[in-house]
MIKOL-213616 format. One record per residue (C-alpha): x, y, z; residue number from 0; residue in one letter. Coordinates in steps of 0.5 Angstrom, whole numbers, plus 500, padded with zeros to 3 digits. Layout:
BEGIN
<site u="X" v="Y" w="Z" n="NUM" res="A"/>
...
This chain:
BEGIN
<site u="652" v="808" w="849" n="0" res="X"/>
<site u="657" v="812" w="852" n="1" res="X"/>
<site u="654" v="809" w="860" n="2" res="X"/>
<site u="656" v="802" w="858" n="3" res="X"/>
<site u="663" v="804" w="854" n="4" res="X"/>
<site u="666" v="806" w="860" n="5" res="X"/>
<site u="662" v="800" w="864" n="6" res="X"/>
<site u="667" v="796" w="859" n="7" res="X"/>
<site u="673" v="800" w="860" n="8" res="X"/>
<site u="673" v="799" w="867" n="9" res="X"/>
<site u="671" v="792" w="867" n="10" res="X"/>
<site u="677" v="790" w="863" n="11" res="X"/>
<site u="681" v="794" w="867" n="12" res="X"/>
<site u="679" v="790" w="873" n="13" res="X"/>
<site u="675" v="796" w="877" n="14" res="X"/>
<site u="669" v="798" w="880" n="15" res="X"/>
<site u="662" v="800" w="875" n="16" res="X"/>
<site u="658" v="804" w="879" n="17" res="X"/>
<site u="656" v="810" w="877" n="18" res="X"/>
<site u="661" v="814" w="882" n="19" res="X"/>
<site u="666" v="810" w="879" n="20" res="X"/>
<site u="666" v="811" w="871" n="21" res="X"/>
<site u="669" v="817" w="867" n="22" res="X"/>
<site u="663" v="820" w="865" n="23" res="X"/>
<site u="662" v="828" w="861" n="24" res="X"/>
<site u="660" v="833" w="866" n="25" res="X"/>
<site u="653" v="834" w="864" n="26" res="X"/>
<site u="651" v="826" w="865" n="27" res="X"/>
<site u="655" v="826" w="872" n="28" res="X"/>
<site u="651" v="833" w="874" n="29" res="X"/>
<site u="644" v="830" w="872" n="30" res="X"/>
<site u="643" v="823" w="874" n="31" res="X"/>
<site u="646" v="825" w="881" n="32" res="X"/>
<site u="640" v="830" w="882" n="33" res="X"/>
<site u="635" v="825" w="878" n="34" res="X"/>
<site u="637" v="820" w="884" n="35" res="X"/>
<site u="636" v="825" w="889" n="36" res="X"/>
<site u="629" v="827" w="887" n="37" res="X"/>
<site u="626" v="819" w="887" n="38" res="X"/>
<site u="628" v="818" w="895" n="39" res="X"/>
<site u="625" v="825" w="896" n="40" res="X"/>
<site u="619" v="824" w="893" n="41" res="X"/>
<site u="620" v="816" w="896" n="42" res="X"/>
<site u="620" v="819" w="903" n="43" res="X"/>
<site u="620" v="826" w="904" n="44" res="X"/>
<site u="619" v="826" w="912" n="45" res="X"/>
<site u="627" v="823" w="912" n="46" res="X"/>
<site u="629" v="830" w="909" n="47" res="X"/>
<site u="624" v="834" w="912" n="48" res="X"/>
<site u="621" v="836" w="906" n="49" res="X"/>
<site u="613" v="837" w="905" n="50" res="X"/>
<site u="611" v="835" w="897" n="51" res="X"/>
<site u="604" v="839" w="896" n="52" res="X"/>
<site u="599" v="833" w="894" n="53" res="X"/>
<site u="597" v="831" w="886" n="54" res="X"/>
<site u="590" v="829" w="885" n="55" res="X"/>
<site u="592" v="821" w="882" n="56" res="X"/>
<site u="587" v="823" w="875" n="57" res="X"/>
<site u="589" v="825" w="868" n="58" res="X"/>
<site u="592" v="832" w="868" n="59" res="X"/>
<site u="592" v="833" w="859" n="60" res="X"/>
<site u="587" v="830" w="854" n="61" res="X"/>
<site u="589" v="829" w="847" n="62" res="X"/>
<site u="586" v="834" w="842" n="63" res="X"/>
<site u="584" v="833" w="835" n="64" res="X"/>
<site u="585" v="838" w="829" n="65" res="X"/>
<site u="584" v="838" w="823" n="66" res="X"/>
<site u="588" v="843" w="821" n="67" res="X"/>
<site u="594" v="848" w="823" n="68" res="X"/>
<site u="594" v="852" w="827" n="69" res="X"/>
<site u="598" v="858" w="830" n="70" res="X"/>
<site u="601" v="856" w="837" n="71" res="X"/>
<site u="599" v="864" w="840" n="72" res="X"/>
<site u="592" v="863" w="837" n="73" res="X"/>
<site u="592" v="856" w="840" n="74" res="X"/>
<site u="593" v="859" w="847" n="75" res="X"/>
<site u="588" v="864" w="846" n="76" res="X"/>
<site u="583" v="860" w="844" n="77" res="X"/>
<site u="584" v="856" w="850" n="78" res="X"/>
<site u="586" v="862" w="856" n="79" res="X"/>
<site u="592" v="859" w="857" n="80" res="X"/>
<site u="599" v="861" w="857" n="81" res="X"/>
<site u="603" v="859" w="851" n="82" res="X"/>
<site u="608" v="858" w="855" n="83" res="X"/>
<site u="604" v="851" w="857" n="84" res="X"/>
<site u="602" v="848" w="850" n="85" res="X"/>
<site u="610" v="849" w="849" n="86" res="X"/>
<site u="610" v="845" w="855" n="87" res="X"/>
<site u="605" v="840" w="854" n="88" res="X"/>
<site u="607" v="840" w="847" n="89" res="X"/>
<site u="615" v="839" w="847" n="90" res="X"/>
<site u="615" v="836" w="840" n="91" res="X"/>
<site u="612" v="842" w="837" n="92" res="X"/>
<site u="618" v="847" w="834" n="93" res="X"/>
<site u="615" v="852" w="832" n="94" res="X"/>
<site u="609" v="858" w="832" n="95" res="X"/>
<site u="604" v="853" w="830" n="96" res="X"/>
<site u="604" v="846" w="828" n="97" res="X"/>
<site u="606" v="843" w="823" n="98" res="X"/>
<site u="603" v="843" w="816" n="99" res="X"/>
<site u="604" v="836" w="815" n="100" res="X"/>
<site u="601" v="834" w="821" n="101" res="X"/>
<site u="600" v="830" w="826" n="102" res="X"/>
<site u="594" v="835" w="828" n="103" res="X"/>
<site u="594" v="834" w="836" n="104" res="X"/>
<site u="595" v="838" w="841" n="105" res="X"/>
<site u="595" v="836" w="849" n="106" res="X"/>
<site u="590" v="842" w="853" n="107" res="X"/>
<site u="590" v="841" w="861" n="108" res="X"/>
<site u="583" v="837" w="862" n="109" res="X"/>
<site u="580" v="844" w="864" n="110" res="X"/>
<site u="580" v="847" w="858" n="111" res="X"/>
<site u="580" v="841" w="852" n="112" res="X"/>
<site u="573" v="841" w="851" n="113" res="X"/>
<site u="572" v="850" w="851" n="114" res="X"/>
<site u="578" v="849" w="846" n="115" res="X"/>
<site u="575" v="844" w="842" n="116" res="X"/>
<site u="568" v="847" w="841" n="117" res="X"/>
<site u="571" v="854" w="840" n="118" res="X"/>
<site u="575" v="852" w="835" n="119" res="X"/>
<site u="570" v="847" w="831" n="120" res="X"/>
<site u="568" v="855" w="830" n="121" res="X"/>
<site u="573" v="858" w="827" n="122" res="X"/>
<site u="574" v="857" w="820" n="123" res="X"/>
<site u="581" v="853" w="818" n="124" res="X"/>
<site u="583" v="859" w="813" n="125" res="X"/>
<site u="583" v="863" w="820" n="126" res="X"/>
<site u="587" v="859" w="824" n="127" res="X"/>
<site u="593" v="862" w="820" n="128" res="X"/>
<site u="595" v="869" w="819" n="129" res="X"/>
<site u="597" v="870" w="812" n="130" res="X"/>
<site u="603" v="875" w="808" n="131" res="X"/>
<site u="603" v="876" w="801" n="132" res="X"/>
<site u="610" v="874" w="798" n="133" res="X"/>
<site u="613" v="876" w="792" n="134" res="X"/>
<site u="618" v="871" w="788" n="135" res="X"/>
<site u="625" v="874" w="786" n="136" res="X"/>
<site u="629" v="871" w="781" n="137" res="X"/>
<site u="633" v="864" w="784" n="138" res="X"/>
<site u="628" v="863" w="789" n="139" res="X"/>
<site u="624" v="855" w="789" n="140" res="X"/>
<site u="618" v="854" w="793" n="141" res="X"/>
<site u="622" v="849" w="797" n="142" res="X"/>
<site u="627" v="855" w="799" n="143" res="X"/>
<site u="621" v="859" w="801" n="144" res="X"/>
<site u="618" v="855" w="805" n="145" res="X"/>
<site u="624" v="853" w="809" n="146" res="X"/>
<site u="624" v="861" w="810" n="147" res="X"/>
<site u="617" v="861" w="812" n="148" res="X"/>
<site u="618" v="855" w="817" n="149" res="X"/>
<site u="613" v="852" w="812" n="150" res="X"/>
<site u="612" v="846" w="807" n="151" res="X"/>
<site u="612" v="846" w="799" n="152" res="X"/>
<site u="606" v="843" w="799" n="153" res="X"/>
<site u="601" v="847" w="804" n="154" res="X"/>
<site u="605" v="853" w="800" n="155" res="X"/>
<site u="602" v="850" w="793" n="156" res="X"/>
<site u="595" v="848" w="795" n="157" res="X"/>
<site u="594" v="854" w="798" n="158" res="X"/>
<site u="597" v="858" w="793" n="159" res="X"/>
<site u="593" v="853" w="787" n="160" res="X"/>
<site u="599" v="851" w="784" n="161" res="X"/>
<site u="600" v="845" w="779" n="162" res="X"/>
<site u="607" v="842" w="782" n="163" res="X"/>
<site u="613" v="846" w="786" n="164" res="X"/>
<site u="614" v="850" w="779" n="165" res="X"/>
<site u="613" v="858" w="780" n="166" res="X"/>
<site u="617" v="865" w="777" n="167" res="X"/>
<site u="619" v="871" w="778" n="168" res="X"/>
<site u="616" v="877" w="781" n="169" res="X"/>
<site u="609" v="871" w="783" n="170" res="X"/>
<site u="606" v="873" w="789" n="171" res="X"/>
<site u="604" v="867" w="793" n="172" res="X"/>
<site u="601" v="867" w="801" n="173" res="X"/>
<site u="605" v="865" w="805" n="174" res="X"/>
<site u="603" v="862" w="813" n="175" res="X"/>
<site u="606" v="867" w="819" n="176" res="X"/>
<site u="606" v="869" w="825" n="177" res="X"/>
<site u="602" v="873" w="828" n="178" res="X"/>
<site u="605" v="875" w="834" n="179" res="X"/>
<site u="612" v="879" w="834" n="180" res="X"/>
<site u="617" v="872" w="835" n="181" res="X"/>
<site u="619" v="873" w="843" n="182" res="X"/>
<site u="612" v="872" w="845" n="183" res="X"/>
<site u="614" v="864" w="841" n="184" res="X"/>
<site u="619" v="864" w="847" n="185" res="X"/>
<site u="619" v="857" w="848" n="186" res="X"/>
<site u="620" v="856" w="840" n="187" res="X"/>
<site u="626" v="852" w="837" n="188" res="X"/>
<site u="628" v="859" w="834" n="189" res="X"/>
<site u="628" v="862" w="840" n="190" res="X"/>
<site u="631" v="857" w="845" n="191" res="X"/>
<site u="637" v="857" w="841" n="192" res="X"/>
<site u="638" v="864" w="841" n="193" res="X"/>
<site u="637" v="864" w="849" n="194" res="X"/>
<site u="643" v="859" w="849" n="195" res="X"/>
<site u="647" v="863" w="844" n="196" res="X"/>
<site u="647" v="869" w="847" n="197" res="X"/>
<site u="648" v="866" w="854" n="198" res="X"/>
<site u="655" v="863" w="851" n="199" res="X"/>
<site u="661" v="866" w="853" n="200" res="X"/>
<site u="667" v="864" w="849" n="201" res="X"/>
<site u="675" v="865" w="852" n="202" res="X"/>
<site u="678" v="871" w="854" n="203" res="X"/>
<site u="680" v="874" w="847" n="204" res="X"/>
<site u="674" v="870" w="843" n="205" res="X"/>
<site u="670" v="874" w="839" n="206" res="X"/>
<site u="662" v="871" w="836" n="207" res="X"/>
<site u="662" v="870" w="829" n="208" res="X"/>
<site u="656" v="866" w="825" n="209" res="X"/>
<site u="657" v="862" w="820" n="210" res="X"/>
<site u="652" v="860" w="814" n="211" res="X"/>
<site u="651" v="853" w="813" n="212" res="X"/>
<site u="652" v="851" w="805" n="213" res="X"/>
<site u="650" v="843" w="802" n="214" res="X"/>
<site u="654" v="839" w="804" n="215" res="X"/>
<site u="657" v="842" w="810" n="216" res="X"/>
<site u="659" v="838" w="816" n="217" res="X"/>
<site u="660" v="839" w="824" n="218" res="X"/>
<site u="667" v="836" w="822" n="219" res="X"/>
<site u="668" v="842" w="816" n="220" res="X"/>
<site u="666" v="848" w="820" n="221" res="X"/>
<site u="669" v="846" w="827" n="222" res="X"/>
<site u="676" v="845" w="823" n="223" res="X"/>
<site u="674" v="852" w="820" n="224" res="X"/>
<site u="674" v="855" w="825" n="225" res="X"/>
<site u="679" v="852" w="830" n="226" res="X"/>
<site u="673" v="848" w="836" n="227" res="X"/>
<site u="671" v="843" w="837" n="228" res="X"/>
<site u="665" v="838" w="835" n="229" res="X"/>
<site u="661" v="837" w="842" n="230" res="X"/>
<site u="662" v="845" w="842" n="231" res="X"/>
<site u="660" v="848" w="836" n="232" res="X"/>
<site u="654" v="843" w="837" n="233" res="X"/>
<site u="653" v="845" w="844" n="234" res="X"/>
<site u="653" v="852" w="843" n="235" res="X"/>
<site u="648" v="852" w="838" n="236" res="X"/>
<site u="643" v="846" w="841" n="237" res="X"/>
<site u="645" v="841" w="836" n="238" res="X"/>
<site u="649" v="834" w="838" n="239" res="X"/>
<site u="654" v="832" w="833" n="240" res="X"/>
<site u="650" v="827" w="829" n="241" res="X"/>
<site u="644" v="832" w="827" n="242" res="X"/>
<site u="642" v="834" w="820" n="243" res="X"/>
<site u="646" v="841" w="817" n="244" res="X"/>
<site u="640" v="844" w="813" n="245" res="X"/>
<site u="643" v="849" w="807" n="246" res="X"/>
<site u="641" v="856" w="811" n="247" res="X"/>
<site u="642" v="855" w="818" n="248" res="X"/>
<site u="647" v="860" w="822" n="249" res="X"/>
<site u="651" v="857" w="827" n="250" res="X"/>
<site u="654" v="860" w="832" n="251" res="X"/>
């Protein structure tokens, strides 16, 4: 969208709408140019002097099947394979394990489908997760705990044999969690976000503050809070500006 308003910009004023000629964010003005340069490299690598190391013309994952979730790191276990390539192969998966709710699939390298598949096929579904006893305090409500928890009210209740989402104070209740420390998830949501705020450097004199967001908040109200600017406070915390403030979250 913002490709084609800037093309109509420079149409109506009667110059040229070739990419080196729009006026483009710095993001999109770096990143075309390098995926062009890879197409002609890879198109003909002997012009550049180049040599590209040959990849079979075969399928490199298969699609598995789960009838249950499962944690990531167990997963990976299973499988021997670095968790860091399921995380790869599985770029929708967010979290230390796939979601409660499905879809139950994982892509796995061809090598390594069947062993995960038949290995699994051992493993009970009540082991696939690690489970932690919590205790209920005074205002909490099942949806509240399981967002805490990366969860769902639901696989909470069933879990914990509840008859709808209605629980009381000082209820213990079985609670999914990971079963490694949270920087072996490296390529989790959580900690792909805490890399890039740590990575932020504010102007001289910038202090880092973070913010928790409340129902009913909007980029638009905290970033006029705090004096930035929208695509910034996005940028920083790895949103775009017409993403979904959940209650909860911390913004840098």
């Amino acid at each position: 969208g913002r490709v084609a308003r800037s093309i109509r910009r420079n149409l109506k004023a009667g110059k040229p709408t070739d990419f080196w000629s729009l006026k483009l964010p710095r993001e999109t003005r770096a990143y075309v140019p390098k995926l062009l340069a890879i197409s002609k490299i890879v198109a003909d690598p002997a012009k550049y002097n180049i040599t590209l190391k040959s990849i079979p013309n075969q399928p490199y994952f298969d699609v598995v099947k789960l009838d249950s979730q499962i944690d990531l790191a167990q997963a990976a276990n299973i499988a021997e394979l670095d968790i860091e390539e399921i995380y790869q192969l599985n770029p929708g998966l967010n979290q230390w394990a796939t979601p409660p709710s499905g879809p139950f699939r994982l892509l796995m390298p061809v090598t390594k489908s069947e062993q995960f598949e038949q290995r699994l096929a051992s493993i009970p579904k009540s082991e696939r997760l690690t489970w932690d006893s919590y205790k209920v305090k005074k205002g909490d409500a099942l949806a509240r705990i399981a967002r805490k928890f990366h969860t769902t009210p639901s696989l909470i209740a069933q879990v914990n044999k509840l008859r709808g989402n209605r629980i009381y104070e000082g209820q213990e209740l079985l609670i999914p969690v990971a079963s490694q420390n949270k920087r072996f998830y490296n390529l989790s949501e959580q900690n792909r976000i805490a890399s890039v705020q740590t990575k932020v450097q504010g102007k001289n004199g910038a202090s880092k503050v973070f913010y928790t967001v409340k129902a009913g908040d909007t980029f638009w109200d905290i970033s006029r809070a705090h004096k930035v600017g929208i695509r910034q406070l996005a940028k920083w915390n790895s949103m775009a500006p017409g993403d979904v403030l959940r209650p909860g979250k911390q913004l840098l």
